[in-house]
PADREN-621352 format. One line per 10 residues: number of its first residue (from 1); their letters; for each residue x, z, y of N, C-alpha, C. Coordinates in nm, 2 decimals, always signed. Last residue first. Layout:
BEGIN
NUM	A	X Z Y X Z Y X Z Y | ...
END
This chain:
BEGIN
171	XXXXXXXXXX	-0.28 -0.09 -1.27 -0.38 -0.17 -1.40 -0.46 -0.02 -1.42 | -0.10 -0.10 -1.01 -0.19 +0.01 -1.10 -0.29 -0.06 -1.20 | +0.21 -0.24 -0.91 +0.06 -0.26 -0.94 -0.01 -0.16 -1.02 | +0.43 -0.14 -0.69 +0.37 -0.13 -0.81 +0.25 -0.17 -0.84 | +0.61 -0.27 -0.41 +0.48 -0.23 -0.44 +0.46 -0.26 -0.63 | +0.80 -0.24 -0.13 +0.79 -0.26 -0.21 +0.67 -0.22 -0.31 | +0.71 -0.42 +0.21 +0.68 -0.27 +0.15 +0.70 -0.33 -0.01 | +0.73 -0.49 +0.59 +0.75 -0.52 +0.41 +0.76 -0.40 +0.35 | +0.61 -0.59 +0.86 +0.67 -0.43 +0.80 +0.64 -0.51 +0.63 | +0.60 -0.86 +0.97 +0.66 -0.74 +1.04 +0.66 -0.69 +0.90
161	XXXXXXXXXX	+0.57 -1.17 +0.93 +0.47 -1.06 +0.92 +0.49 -0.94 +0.93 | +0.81 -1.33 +0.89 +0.75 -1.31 +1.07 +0.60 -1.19 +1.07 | +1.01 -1.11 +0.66 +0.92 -1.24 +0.73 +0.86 -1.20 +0.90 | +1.33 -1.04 +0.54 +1.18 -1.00 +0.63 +1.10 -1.15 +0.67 | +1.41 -1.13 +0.21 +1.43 -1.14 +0.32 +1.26 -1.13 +0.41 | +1.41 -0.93 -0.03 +1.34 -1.05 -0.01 +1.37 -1.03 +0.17 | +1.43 -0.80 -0.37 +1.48 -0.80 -0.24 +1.41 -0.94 -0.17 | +1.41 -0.72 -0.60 +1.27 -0.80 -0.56 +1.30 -0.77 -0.40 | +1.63 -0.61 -0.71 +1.60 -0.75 -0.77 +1.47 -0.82 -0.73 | +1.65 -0.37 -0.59 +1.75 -0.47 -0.55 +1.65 -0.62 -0.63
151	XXXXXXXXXX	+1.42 -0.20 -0.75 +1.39 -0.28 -0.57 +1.53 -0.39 -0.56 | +1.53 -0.11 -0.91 +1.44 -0.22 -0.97 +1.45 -0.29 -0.82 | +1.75 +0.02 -0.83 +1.78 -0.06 -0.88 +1.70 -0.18 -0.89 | +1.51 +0.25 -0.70 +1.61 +0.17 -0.62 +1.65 +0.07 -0.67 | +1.35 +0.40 -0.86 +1.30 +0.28 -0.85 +1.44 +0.17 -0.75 | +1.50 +0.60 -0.89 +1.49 +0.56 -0.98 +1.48 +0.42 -0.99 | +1.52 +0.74 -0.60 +1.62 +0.69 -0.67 +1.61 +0.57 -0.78 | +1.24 +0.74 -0.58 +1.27 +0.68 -0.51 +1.44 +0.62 -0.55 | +1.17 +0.99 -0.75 +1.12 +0.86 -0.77 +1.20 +0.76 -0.72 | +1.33 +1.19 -0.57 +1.39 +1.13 -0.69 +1.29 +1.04 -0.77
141	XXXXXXXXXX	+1.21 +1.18 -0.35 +1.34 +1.12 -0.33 +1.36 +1.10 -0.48 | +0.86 +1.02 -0.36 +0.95 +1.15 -0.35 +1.09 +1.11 -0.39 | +0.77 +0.77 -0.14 +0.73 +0.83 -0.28 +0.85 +0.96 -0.22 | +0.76 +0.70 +0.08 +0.62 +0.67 +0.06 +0.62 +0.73 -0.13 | +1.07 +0.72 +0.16 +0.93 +0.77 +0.26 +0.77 +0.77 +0.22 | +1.13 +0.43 +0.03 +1.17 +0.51 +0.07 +1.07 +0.62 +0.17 | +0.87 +0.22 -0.17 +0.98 +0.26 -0.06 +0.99 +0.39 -0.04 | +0.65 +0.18 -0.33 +0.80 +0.25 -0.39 +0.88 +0.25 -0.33 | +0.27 +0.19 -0.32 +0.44 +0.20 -0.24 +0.53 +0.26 -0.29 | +0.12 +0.09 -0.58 +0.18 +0.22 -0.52 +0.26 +0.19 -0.45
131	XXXXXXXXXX	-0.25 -0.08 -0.54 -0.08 -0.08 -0.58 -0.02 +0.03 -0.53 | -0.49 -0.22 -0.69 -0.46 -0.06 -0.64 -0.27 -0.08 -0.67 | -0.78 -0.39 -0.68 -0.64 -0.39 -0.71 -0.61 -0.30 -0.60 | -1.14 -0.42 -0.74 -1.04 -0.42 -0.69 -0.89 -0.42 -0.75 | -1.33 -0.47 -0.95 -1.37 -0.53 -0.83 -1.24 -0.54 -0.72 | -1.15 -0.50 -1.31 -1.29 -0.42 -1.21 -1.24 -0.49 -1.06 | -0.82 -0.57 -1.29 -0.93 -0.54 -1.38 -1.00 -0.51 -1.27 | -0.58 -0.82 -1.28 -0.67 -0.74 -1.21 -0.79 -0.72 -1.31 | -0.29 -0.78 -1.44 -0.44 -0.83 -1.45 -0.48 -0.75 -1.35 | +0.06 -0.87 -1.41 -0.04 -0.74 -1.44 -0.17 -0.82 -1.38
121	XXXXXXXXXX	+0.39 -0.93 -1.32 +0.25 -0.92 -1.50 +0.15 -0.80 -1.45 | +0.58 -0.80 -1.19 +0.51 -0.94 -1.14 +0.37 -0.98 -1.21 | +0.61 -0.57 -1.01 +0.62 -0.58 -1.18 +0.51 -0.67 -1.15 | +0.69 -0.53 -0.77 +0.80 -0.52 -0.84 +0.77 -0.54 -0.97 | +0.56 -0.76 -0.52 +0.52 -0.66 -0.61 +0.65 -0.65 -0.71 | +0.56 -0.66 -0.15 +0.61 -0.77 -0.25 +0.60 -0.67 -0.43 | +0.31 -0.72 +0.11 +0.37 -0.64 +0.00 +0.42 -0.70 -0.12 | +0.40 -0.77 +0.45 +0.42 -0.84 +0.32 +0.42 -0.73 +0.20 | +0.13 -0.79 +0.74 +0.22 -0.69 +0.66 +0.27 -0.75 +0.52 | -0.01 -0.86 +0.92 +0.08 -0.80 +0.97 +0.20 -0.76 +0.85
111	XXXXXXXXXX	-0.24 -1.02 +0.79 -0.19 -1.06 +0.90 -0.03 -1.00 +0.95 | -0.10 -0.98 +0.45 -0.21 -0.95 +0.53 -0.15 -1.05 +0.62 | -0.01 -1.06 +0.13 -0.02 -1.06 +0.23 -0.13 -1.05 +0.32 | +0.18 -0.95 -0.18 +0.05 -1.00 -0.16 +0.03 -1.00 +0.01 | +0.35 -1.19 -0.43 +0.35 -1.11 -0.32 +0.18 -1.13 -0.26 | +0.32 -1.29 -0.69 +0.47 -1.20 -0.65 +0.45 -1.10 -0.54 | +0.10 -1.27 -0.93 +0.17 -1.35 -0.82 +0.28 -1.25 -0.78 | -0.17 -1.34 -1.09 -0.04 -1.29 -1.14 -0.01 -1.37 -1.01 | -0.45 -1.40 -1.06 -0.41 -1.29 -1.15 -0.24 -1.23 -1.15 | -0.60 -1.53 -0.79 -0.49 -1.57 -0.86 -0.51 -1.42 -0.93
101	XXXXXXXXXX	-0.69 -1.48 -0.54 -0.74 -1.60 -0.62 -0.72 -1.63 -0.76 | -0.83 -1.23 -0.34 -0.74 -1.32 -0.43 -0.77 -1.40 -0.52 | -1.02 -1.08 -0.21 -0.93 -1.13 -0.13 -0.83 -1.23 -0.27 | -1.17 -0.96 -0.40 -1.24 -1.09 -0.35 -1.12 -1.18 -0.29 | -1.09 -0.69 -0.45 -1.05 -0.83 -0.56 -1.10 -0.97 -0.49 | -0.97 -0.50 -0.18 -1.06 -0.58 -0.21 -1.03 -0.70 -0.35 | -0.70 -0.28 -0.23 -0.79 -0.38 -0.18 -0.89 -0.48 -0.25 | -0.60 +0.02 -0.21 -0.66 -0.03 -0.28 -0.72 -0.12 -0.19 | -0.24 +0.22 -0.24 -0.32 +0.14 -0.19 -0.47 +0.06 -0.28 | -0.09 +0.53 -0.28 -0.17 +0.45 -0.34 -0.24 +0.33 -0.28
91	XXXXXXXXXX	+0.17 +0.72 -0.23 +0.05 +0.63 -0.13 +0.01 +0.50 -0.23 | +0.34 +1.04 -0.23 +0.26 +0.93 -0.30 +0.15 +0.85 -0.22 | +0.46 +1.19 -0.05 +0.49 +1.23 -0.15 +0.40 +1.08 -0.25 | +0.49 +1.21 +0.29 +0.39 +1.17 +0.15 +0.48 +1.20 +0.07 | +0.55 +1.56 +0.47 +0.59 +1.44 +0.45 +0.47 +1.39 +0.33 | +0.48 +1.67 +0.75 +0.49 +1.72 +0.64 +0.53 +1.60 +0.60 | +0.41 +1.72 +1.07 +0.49 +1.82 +1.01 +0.49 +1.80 +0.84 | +0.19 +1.56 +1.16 +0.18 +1.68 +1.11 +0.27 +1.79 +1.12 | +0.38 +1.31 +1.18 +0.35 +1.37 +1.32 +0.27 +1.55 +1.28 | +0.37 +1.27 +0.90 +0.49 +1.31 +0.97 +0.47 +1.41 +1.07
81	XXXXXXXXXX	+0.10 +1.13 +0.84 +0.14 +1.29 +0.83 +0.29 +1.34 +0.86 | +0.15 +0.97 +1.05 +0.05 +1.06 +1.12 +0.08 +1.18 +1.03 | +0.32 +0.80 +0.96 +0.35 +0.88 +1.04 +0.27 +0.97 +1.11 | +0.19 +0.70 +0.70 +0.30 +0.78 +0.71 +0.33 +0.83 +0.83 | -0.03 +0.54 +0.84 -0.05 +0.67 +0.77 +0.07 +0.80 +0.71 | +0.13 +0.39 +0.92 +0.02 +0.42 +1.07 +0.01 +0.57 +0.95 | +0.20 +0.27 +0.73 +0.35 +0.31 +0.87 +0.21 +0.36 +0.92 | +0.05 +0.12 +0.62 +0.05 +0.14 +0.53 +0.18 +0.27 +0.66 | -0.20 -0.03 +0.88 -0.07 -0.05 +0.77 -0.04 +0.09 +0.73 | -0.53 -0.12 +0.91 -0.47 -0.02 +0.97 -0.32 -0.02 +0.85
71	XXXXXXXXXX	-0.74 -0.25 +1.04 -0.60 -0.33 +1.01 -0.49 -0.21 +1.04 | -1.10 -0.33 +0.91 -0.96 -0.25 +0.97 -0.81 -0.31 +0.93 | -1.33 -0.43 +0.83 -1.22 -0.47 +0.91 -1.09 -0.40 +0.96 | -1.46 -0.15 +0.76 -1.44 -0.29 +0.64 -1.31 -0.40 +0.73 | -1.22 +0.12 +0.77 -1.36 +0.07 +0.77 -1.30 -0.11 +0.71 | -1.12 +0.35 +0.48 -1.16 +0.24 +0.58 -1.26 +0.16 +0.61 | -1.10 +0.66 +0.35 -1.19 +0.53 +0.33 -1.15 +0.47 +0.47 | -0.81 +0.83 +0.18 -0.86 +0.74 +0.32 -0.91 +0.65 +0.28 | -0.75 +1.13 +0.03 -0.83 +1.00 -0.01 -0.88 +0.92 +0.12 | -0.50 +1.31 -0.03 -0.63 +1.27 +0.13 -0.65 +1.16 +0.02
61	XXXXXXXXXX	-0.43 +1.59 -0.19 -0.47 +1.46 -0.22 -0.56 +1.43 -0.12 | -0.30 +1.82 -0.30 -0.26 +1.86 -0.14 -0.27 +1.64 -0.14 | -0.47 +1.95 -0.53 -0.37 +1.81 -0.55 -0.26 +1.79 -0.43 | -0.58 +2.12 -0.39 -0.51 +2.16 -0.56 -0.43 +2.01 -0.58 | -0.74 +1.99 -0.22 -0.65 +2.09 -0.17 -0.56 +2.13 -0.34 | -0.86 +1.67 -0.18 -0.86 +1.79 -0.29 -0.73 +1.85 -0.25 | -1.04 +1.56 +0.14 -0.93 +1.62 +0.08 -0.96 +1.68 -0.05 | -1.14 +1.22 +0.23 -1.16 +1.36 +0.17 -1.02 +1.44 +0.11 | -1.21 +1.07 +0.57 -1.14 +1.17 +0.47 -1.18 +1.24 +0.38 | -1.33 +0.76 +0.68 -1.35 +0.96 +0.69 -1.24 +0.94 +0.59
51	XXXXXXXXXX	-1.25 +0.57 +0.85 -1.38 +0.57 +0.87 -1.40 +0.74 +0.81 | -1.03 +0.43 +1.05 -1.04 +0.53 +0.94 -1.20 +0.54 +0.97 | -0.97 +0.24 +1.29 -0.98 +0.23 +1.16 -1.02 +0.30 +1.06 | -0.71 +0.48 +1.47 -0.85 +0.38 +1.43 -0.83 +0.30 +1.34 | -0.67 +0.85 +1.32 -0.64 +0.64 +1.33 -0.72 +0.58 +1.35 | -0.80 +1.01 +1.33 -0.73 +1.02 +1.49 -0.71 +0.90 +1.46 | -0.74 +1.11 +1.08 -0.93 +1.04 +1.13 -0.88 +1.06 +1.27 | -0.47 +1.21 +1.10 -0.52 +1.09 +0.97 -0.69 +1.03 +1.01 | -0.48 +1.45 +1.18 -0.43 +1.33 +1.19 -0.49 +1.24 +1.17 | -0.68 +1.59 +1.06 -0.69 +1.59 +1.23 -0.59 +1.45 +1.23
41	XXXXXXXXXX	-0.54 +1.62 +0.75 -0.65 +1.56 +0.82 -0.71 +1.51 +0.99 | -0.30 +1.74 +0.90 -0.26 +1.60 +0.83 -0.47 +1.56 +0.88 | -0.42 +2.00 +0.98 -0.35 +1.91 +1.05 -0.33 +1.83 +1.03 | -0.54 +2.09 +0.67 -0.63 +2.04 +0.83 -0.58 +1.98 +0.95 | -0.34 +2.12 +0.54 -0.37 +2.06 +0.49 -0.48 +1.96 +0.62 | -0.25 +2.34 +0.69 -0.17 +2.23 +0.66 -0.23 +2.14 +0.63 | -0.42 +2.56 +0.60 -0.42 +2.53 +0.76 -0.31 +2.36 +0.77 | -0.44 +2.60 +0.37 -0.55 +2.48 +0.40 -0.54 +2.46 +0.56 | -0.05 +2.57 +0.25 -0.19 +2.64 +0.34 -0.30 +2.55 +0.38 | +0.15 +2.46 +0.22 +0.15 +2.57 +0.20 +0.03 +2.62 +0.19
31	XXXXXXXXXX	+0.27 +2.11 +0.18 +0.19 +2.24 +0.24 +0.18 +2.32 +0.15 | +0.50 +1.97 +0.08 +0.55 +2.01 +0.19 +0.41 +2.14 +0.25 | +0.33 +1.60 +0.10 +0.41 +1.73 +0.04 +0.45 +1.89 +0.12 | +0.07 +1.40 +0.00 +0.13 +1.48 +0.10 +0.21 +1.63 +0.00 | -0.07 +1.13 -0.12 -0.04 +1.30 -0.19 +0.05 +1.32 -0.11 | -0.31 +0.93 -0.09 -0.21 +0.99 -0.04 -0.15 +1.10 -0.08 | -0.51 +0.64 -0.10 -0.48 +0.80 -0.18 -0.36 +0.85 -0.10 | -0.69 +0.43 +0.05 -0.52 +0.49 +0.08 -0.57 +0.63 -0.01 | -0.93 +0.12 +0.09 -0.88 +0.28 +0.06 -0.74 +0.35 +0.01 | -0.87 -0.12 +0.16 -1.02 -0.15 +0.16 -1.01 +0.09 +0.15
21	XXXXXXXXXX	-0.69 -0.34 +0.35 -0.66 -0.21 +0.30 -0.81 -0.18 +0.27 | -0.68 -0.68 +0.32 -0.70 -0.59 +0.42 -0.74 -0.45 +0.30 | -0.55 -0.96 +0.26 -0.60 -0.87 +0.23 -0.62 -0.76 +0.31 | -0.53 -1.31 +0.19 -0.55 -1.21 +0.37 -0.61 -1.09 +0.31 | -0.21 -1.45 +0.08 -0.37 -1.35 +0.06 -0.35 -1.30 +0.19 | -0.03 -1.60 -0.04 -0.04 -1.54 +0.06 -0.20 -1.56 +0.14 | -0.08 -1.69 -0.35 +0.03 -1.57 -0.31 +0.07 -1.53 -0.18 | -0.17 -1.95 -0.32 -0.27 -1.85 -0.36 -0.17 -1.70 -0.37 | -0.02 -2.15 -0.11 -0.18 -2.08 -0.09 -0.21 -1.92 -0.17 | +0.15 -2.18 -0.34 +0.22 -2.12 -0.20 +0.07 -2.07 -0.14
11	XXXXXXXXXX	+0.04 -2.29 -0.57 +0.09 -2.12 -0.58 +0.11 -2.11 -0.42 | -0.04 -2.50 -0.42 -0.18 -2.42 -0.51 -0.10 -2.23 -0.48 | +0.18 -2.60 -0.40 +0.06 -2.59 -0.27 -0.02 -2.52 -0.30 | +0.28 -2.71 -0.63 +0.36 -2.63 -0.55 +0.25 -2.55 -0.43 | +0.09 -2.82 -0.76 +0.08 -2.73 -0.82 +0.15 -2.58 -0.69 | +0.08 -3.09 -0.57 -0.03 -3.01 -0.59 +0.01 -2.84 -0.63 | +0.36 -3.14 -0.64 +0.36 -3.09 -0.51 +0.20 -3.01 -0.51 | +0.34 -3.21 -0.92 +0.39 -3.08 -0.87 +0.39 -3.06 -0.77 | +0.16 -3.43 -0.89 +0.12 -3.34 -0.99 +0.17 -3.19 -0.91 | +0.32 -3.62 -0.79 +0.23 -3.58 -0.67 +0.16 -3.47 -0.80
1	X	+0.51 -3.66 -0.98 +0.56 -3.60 -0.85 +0.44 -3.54 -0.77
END
């Protein structure tokens, strides 16, 4: 008994991580023009937190470095290219490998935010882990169809950590 209360303690510790956003890919939809492209940027280094921007205009691809403490969510960057005028199309996240303990777990956690992962198997390789947002608003509608069914089965009631995000792992 006192075996599995250890074991039970080990997983509940090591599946709520203090991770913090370390860089955001983003593939914005919707532009026409490098005049588009410069209003999402003007956005996007308006967050605090952001430390700079790069854009590839042939991809319409922000790459957001943050700073090392920042707490900036995953809603701060979708609505700034809203507030543009355009929508994401793709949001790649990447955090720190230091922040975890564990190879395989369900969910990963910050102070403010639960990411719950939809494909539970997957290794962390090299220094970091890179997941995709599969919600609504963070991919394209017919991604977003696709992934719907998978999302019913990693449904999960809100927590006291506000904004929940369904999330792919990138190996």
């Amino acid at each position: 008994m006192k075996k599995l209360i250890i074991i039970l303690s080990y997983l509940i510790f090591s599946i709520s991580s203090n991770a913090q956003i370390q860089k955001a890919e983003l593939v914005a939809t919707g532009l026409t023009c490098s005049m588009c492209s410069n209003a999402i940027y003007k956005k996007l280094t308006a967050i605090k937190g952001v430390d700079s921007v790069a854009i590839d205009l042939n991809e319409n691809l922000f790459t957001i470095f943050l700073a090392k403490d920042s707490k900036v969510k995953p809603s701060e960057l979708k609505e700034s290219v809203e507030k543009a005028g355009f929508f994401v199309g793709s949001l790649i996240l990447t955090f720190p490998k230091e922040n975890f303990t564990q190879y395989y777990r369900t969910e990963l956690r910050t102070e403010n935010v639960t990411y719950i992962l939809m494909n539970q198997q997957f290794e962390i390789v090299g220094n970091t882990i890179q997941v995709r947002i599969m919600d609504k608003g963070y991919v394209t509608s017919k991604e977003y169809k696709k992934y719907t069914n998978k999302k019913l089965q990693y449904m999960s009631k809100v927590t006291n950590s506000g904004e929940l995000y369904h999330v792919n792992p990138i190996n």
